[in-house]
BATI-365043 format. One record per atom (N, C-alpha, C): residue number from 1; atom name; x, y, z. Coordinates in steps of 0.2 Angstrom, whole numbers, plus 2048, in hexadecimal, padded with zeros to 3 digits. Example, Ala and Ser with C-alpha at 12.3 -4.5 7.8 and 13.67 -1.06 7.14 Angstrom:
BEGIN
[1,"N",[842,7E4,827]] [1,"CA",[83E,7EA,827]] [1,"C",[842,7F0,827]] [2,"N",[840,7F5,823]] [2,"CA",[844,7FB,824]] [2,"C",[840,800,827]] 
***
This chain:
BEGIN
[1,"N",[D4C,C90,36B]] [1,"CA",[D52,C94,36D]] [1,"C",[D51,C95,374]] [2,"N",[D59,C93,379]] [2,"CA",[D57,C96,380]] [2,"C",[D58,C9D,381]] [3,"N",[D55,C9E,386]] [3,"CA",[D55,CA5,389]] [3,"C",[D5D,CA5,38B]] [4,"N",[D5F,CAB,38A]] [4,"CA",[D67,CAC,38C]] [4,"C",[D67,CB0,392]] [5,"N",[D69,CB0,399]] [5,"CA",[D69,CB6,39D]] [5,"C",[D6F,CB9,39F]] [6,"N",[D6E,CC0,39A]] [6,"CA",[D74,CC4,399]] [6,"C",[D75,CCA,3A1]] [7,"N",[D73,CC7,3A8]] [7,"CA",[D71,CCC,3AD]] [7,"C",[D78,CC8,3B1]] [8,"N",[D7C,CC5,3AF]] [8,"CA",[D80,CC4,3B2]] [8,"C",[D86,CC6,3B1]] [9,"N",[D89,CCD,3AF]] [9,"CA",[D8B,CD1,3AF]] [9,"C",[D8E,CD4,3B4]] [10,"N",[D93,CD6,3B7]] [10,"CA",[D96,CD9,3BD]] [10,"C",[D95,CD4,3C3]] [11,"N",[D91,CCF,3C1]] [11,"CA",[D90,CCB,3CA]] [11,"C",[D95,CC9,3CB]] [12,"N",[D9A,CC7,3C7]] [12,"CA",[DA1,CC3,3CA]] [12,"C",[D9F,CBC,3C8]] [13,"N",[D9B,CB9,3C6]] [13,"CA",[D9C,CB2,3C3]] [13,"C",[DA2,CB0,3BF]] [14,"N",[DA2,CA9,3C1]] [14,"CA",[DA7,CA7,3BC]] [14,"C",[DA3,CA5,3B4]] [15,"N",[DA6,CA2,3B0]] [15,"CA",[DA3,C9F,3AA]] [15,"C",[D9E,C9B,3AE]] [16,"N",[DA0,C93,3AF]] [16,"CA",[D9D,C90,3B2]] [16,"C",[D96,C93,3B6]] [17,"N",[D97,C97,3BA]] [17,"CA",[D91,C99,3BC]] [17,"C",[D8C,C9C,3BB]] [18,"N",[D8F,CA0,3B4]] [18,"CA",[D8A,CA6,3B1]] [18,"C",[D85,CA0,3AC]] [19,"N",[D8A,C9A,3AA]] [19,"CA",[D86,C92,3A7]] [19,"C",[D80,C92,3AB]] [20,"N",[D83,C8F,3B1]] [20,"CA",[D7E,C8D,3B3]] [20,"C",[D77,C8E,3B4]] [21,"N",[D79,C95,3B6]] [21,"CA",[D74,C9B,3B9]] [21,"C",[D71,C9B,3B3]] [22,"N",[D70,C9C,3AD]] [22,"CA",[D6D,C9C,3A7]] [22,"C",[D69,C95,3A6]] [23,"N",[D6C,C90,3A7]] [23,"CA",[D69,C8B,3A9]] [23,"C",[D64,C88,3AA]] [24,"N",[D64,C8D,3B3]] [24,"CA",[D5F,C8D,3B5]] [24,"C",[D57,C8F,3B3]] [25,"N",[D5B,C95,3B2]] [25,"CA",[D55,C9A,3AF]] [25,"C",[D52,C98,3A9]] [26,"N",[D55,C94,3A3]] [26,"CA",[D51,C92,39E]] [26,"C",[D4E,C8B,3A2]] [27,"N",[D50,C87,3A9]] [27,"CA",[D4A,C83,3AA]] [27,"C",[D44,C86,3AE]] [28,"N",[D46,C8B,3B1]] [28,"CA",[D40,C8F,3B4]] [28,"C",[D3A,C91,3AD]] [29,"N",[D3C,C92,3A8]] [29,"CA",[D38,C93,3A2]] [29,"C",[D34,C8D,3A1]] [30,"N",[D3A,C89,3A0]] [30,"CA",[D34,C84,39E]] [30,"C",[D30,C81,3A4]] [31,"N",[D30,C81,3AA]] [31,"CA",[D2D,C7E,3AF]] [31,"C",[D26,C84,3AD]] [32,"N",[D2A,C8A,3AF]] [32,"CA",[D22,C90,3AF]] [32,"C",[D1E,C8C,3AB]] [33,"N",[D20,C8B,3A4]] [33,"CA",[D1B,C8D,39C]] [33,"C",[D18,C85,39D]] [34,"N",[D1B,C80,3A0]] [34,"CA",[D18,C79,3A1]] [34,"C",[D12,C79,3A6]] [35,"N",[D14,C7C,3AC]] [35,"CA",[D11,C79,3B1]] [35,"C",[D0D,C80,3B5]] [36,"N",[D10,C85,3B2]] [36,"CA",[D0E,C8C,3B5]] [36,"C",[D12,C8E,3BD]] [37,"N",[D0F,C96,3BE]] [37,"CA",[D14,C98,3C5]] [37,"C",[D14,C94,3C9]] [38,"N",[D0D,C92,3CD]] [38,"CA",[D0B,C8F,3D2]] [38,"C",[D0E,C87,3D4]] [39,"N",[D10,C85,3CE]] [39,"CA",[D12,C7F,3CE]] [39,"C",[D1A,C7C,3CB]] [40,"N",[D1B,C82,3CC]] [40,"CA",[D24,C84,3CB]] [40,"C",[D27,C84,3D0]] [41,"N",[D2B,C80,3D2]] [41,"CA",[D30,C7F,3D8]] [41,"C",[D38,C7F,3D7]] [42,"N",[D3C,C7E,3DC]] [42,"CA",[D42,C7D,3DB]] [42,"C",[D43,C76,3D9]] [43,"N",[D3F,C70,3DE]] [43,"CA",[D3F,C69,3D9]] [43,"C",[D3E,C6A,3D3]] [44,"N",[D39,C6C,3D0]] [44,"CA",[D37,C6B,3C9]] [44,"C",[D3D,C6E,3C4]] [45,"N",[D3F,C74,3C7]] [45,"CA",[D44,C76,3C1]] [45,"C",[D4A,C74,3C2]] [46,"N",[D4C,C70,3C9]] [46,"CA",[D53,C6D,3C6]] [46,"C",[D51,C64,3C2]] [47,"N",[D4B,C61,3C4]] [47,"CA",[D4B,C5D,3BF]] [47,"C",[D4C,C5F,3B9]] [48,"N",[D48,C65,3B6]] [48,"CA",[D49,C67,3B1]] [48,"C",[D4E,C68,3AD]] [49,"N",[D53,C6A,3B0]] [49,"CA",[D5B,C6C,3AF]] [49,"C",[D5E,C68,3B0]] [50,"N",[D5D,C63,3B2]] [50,"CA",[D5F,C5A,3B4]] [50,"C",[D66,C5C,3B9]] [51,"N",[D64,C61,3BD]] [51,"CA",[D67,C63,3C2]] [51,"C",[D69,C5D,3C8]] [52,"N",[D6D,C5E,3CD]] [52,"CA",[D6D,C59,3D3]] [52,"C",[D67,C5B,3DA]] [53,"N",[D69,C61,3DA]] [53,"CA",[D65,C63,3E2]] [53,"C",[D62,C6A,3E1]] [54,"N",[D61,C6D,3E7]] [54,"CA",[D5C,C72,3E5]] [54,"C",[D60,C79,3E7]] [55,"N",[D66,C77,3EC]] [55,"CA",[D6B,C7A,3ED]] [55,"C",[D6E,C7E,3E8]] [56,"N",[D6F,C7A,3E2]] [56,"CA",[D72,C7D,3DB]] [56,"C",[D6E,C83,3DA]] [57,"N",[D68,C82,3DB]] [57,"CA",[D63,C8A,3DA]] [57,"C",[D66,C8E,3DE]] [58,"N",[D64,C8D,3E4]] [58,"CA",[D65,C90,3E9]] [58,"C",[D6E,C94,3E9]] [59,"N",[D70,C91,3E8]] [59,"CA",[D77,C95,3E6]] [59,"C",[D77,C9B,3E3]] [60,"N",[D71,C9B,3E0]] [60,"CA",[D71,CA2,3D9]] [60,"C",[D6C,CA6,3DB]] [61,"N",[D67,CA2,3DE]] [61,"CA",[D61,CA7,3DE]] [61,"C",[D5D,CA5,3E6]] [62,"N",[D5F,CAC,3E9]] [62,"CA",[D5B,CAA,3F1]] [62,"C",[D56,CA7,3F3]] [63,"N",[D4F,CA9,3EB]] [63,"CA",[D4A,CA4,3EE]] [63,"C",[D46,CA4,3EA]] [64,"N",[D40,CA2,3EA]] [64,"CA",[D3C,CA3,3E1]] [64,"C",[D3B,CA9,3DF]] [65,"N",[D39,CB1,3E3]] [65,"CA",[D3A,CB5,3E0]] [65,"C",[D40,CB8,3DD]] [66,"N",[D46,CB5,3E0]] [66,"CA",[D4A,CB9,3DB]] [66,"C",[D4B,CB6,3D7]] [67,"N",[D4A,CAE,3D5]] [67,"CA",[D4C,CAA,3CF]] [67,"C",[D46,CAB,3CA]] [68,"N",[D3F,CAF,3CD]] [68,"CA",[D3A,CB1,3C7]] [68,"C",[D3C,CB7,3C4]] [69,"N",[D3F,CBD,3CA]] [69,"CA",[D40,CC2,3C7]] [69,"C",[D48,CC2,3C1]] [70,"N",[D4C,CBE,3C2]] [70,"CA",[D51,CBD,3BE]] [70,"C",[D4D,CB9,3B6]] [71,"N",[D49,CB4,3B7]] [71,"CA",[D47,CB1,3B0]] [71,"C",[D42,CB8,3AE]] [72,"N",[D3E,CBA,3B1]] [72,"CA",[D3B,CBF,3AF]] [72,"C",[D3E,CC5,3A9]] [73,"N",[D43,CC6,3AE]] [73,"CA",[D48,CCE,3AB]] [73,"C",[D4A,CC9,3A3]] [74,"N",[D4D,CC3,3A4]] [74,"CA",[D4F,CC1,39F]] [74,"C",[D4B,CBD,398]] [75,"N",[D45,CBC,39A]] [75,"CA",[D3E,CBD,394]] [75,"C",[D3C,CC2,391]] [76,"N",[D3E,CC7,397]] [76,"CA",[D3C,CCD,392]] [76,"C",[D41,CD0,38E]] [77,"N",[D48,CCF,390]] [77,"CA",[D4F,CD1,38D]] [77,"C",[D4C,CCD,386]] [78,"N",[D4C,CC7,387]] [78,"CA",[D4C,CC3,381]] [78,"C",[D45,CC4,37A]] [79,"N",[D40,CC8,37C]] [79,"CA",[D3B,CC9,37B]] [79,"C",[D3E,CD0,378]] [80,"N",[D3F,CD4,37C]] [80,"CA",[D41,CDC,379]] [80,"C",[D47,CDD,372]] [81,"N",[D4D,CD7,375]] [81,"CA",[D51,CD5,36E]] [81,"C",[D4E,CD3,368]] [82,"N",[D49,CCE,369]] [82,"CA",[D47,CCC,362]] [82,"C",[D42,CD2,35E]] [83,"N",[D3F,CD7,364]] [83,"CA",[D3A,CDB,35F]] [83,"C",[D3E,CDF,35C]] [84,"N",[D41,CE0,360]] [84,"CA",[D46,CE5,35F]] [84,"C",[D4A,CE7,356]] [85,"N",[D4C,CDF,356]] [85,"CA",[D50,CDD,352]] [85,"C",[D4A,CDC,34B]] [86,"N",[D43,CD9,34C]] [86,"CA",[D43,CDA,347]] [86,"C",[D3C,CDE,347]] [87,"N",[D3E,CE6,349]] [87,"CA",[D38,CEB,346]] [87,"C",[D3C,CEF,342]] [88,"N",[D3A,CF1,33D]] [88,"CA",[D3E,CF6,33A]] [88,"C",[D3A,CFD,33C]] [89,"N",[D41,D01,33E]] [89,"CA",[D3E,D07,33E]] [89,"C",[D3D,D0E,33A]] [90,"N",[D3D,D0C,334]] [90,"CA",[D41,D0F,32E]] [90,"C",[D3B,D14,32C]] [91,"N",[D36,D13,32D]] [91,"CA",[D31,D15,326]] [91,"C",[D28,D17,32A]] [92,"N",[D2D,D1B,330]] [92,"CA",[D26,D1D,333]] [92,"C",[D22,D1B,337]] [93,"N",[D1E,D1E,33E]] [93,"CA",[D1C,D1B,341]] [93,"C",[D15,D16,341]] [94,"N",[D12,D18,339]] [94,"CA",[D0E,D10,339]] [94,"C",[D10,D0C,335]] [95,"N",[D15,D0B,332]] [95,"CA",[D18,D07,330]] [95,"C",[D1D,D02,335]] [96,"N",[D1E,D07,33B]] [96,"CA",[D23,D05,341]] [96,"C",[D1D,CFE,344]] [97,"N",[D17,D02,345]] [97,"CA",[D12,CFF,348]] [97,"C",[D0E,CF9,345]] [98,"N",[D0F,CF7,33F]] [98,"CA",[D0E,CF2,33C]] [98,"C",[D14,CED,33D]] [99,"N",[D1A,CEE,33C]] [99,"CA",[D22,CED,33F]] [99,"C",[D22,CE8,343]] [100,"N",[D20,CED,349]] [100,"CA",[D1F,CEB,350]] [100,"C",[D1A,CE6,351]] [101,"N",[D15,CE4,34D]] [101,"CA",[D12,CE1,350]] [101,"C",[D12,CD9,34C]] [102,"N",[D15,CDB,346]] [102,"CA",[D17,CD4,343]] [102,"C",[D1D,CD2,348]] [103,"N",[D22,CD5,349]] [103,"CA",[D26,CD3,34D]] [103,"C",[D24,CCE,355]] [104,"N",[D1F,CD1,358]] [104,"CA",[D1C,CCF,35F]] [104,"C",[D19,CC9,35B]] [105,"N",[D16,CC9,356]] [105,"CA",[D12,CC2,353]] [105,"C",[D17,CBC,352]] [106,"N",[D1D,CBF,34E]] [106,"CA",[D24,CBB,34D]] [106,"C",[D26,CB9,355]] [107,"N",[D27,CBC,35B]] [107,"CA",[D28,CB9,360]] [107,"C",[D24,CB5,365]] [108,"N",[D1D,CB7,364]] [108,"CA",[D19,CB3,364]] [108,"C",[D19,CAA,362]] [109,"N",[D1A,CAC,35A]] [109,"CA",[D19,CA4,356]] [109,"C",[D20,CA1,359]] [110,"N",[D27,CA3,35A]] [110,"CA",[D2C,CA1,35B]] [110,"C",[D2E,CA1,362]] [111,"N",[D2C,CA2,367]] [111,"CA",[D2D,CA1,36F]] [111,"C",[D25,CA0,373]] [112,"N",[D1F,C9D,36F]] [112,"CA",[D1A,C9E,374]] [112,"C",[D19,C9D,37E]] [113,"N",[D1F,C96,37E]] [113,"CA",[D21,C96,384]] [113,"C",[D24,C9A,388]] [114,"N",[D29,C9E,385]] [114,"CA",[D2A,CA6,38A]] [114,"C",[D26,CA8,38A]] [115,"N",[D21,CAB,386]] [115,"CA",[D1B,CB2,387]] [115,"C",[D17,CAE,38C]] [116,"N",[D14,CA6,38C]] [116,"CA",[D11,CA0,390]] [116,"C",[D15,CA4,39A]] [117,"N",[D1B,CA3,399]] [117,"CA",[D1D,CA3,39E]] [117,"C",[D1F,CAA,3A2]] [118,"N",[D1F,CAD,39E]] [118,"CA",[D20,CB8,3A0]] [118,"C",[D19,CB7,3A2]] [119,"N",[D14,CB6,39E]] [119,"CA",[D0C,CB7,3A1]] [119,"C",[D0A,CB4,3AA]] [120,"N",[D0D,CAE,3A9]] [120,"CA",[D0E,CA9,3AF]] [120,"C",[D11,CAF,3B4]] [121,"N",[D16,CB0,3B3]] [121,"CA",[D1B,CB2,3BA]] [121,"C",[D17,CBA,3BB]] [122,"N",[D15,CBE,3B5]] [122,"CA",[D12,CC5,3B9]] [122,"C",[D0E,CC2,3BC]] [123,"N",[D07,CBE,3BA]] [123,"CA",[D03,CBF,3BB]] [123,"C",[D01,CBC,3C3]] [124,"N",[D07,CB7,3C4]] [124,"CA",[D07,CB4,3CD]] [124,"C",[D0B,CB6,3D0]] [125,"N",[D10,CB8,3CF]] [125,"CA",[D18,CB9,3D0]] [125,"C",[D14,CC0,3D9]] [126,"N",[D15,CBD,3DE]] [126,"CA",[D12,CC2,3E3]] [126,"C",[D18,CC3,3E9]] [127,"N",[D19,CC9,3EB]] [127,"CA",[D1C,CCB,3F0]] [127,"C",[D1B,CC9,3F7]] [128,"N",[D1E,CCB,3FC]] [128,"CA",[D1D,CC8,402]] [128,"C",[D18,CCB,405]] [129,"N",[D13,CD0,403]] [129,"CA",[D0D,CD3,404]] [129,"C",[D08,CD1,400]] [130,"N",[D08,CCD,3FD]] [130,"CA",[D04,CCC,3F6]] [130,"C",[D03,CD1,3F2]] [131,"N",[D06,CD7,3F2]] [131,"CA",[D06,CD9,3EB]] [131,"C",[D09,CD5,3E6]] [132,"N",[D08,CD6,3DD]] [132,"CA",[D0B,CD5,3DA]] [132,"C",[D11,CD7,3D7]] [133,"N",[D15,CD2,3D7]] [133,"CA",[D1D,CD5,3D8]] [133,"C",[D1F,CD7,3D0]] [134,"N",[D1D,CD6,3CA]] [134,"CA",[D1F,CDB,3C4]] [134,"C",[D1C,CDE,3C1]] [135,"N",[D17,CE1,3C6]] [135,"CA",[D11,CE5,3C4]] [135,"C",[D15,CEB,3BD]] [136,"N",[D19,CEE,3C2]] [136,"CA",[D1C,CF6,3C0]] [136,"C",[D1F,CF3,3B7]] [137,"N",[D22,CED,3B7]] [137,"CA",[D25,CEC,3B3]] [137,"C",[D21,CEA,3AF]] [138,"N",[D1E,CE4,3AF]] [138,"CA",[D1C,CE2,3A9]] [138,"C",[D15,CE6,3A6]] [139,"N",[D16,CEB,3AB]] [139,"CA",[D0C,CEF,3A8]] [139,"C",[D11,CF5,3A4]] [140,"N",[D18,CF6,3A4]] [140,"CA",[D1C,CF9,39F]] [140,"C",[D1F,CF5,398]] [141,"N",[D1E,CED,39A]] [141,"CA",[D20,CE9,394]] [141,"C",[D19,CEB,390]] [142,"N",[D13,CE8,395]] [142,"CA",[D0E,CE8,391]] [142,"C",[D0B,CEC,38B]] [143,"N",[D0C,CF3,390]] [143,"CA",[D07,CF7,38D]] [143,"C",[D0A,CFF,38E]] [144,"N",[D0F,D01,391]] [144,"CA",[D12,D08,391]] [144,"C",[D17,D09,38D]] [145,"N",[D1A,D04,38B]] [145,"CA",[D1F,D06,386]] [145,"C",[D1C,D08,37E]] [146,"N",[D16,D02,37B]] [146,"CA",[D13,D03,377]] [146,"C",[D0D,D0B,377]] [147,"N",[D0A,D0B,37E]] [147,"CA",[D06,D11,37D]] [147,"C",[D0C,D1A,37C]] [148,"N",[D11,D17,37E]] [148,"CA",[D15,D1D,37E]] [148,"C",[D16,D1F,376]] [149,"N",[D19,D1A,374]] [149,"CA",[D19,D19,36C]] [149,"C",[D12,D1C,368]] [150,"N",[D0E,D1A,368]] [150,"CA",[D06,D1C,369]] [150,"C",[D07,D22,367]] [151,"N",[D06,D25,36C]] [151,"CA",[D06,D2D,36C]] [151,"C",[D0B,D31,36B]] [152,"N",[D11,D2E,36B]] [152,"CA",[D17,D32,366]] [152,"C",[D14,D31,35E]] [153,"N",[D10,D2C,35B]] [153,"CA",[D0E,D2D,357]] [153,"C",[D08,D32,355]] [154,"N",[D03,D34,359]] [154,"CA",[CFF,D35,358]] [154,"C",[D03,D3D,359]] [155,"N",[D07,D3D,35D]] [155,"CA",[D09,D47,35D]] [155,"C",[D0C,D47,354]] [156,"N",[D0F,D43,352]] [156,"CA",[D12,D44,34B]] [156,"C",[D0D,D42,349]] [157,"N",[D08,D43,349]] [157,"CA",[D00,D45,344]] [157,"C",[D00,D3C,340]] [158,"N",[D05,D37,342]] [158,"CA",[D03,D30,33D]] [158,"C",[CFF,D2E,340]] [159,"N",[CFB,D2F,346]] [159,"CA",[CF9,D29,349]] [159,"C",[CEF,D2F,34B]] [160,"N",[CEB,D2C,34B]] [160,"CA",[CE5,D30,34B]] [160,"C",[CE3,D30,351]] [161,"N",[CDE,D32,355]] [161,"CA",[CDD,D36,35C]] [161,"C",[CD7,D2E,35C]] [162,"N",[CDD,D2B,365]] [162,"CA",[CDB,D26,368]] [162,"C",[CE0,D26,36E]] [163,"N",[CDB,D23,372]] [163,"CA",[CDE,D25,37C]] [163,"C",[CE5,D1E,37B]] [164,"N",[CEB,D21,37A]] [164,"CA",[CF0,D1B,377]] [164,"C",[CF1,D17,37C]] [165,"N",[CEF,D15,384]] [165,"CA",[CF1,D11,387]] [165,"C",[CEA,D0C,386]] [166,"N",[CE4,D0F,386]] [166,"CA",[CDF,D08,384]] [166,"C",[CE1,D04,37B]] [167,"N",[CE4,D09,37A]] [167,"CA",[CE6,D04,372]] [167,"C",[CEB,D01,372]] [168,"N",[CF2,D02,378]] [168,"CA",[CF6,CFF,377]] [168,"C",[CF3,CF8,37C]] [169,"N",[CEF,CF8,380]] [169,"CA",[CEB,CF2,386]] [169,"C",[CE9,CEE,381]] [170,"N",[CE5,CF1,37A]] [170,"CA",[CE1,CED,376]] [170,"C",[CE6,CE9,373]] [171,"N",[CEA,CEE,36F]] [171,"CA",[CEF,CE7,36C]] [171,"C",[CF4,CE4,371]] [172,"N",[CF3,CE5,376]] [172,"CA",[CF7,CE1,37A]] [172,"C",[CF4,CDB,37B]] [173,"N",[CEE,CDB,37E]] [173,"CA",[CE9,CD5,37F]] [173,"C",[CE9,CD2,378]] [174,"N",[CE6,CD5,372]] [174,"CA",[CE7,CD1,36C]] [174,"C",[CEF,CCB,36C]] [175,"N",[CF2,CCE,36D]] [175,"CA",[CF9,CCA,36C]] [175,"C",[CF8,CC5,371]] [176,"N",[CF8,CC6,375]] [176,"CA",[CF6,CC4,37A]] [176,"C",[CF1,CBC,37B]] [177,"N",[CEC,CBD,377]] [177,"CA",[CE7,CB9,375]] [177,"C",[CEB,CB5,371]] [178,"N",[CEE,CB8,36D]] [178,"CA",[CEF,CB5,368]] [178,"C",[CF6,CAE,36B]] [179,"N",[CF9,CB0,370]] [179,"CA",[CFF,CAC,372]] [179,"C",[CFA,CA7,377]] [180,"N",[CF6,CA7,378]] [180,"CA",[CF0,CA3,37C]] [180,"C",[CF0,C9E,376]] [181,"N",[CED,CA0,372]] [181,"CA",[CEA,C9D,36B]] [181,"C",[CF0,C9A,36A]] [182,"N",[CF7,C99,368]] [182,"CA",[CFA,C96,365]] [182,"C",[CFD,C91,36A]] [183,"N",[CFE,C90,372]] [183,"CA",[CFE,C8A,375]] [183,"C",[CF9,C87,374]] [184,"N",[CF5,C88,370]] [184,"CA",[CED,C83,372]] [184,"C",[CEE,C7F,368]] [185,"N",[CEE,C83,364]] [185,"CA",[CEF,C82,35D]] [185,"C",[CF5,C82,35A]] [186,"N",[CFB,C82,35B]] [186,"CA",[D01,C83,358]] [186,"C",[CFF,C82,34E]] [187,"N",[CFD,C81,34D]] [187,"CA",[CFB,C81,346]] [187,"C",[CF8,C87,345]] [188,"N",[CF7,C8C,347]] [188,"CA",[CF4,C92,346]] [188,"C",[CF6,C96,340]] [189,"N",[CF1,C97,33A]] [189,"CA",[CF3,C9C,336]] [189,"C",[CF5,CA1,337]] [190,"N",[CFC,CA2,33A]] [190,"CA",[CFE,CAA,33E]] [190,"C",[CFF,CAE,338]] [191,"N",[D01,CAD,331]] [191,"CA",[D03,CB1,32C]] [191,"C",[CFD,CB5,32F]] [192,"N",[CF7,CB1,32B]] [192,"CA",[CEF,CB3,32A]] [192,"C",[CEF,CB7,331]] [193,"N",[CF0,CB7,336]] [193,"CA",[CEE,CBA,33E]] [193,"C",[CF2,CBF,33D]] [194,"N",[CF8,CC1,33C]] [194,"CA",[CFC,CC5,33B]] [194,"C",[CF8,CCB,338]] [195,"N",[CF8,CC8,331]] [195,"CA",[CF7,CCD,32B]] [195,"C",[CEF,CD1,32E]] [196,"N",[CEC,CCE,330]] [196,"CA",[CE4,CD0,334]] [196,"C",[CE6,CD3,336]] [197,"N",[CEA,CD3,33E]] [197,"CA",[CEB,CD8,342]] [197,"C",[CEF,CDD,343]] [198,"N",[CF2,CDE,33E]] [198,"CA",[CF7,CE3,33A]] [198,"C",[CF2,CE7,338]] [199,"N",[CEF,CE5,332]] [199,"CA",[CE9,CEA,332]] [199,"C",[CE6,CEC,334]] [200,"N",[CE1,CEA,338]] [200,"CA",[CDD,CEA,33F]] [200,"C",[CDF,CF1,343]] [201,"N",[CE8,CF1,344]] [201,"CA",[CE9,CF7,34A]] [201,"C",[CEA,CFB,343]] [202,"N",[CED,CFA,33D]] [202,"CA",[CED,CFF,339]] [202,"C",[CE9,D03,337]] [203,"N",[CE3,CFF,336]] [203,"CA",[CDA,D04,335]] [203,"C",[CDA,D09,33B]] [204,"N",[CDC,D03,341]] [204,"CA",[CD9,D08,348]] [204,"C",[CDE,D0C,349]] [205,"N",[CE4,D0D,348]] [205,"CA",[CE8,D15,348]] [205,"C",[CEB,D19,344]] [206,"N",[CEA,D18,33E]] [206,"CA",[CEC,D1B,33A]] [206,"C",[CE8,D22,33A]] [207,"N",[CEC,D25,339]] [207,"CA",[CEA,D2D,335]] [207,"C",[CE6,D2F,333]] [208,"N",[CE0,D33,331]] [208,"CA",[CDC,D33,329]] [208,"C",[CDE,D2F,323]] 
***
């Protein structure tokens, strides 16, 4: 499935533009997850997009950091719709937290070349000073949204006394290894991996 980029919104595109701009941005995906950031260009994504010139990018995006940060915002949109959609939040927060983690497995197995390619862009992706350019954000994708959650559990007595941003880093890395793992193995047991590491973080926060 391609990534949709719903950030065109109020800019005044027309149909046609708000296409193409989407366009682009699912070649920018696939060039990252093929070829990585360092090796991603405006050549390489309009071949990819079986584009004419480079110009067509440039019309949309001032320069390769805006055209990272635009695919960026738009893998994590896409990424946050799918958990979204399939965690049920019905039945408490360690049944949430099992939920949730099957879900990130589920888009894991089902988009490994976006999570390939969000990895790629934070972890090169650098400002005109060489800082990293989505530090603030993605160290929120990674690990502030889940340790917030953490400790909302643990004040409602479900969840048992642990430092919640090193547990959310653990299962982040976990997931994380595991999307490593499945470019290299696509045949991966992931039920079997699932089922493991559901229980794994359920041993390690559960309550009494």
């Amino acid at each position: 499935m391609q990534v949709i980029d719903d950030f065109t919104a109020g800019m005044g595109l027309t149909p046609a533009e708000a296409t193409r701009r989407s366009q682009i941005i699912a070649a920018t995906v696939e060039v990252v997850a093929e070829l990585g950031y360092g090796r991603t260009s405006f050549a390489r994504i309009i071949d990819k997009a079986g584009l004419s010139s480079t110009r067509m990018i440039s019309y949309h995006f001032a320069d390769k950091n805006e055209l990272m940060t635009a695919t960026l915002m738009t893998l994590i949109d896409h990424h946050d719709r799918f958990v979204e959609e399939h965690t049920s939040t019905s039945d408490g927060r360690t049944a949430l937290l099992r939920s949730f983690l099957e879900a990130e497995i589920a888009y894991l197995a089902a988009h490994p070349r976006h999570v390939h390619a969000v990895t790629e862009i934070a972890t090169n992706a650098r400002d005109s000073d060489g800082s990293p350019l989505f530090e603030t954000v993605v160290r929120d994708l990674r690990v502030g949204r889940l340790a917030r959650q953490l400790t909302q559990g643990q004040r409602e007595g479900h969840f048992t006394e642990f430092d919640p941003e090193i547990m959310a880093r653990t299962i982040r890395s976990a997931l994380e290894g595991l999307a490593q793992q499945l470019l290299t193995d696509p045949g991966l047991d992931l039920r079997h991996y699932a089922d493991e590491l559901t229980a794994l973080f359920a041993r390690a926060t559960e309550a009494g």
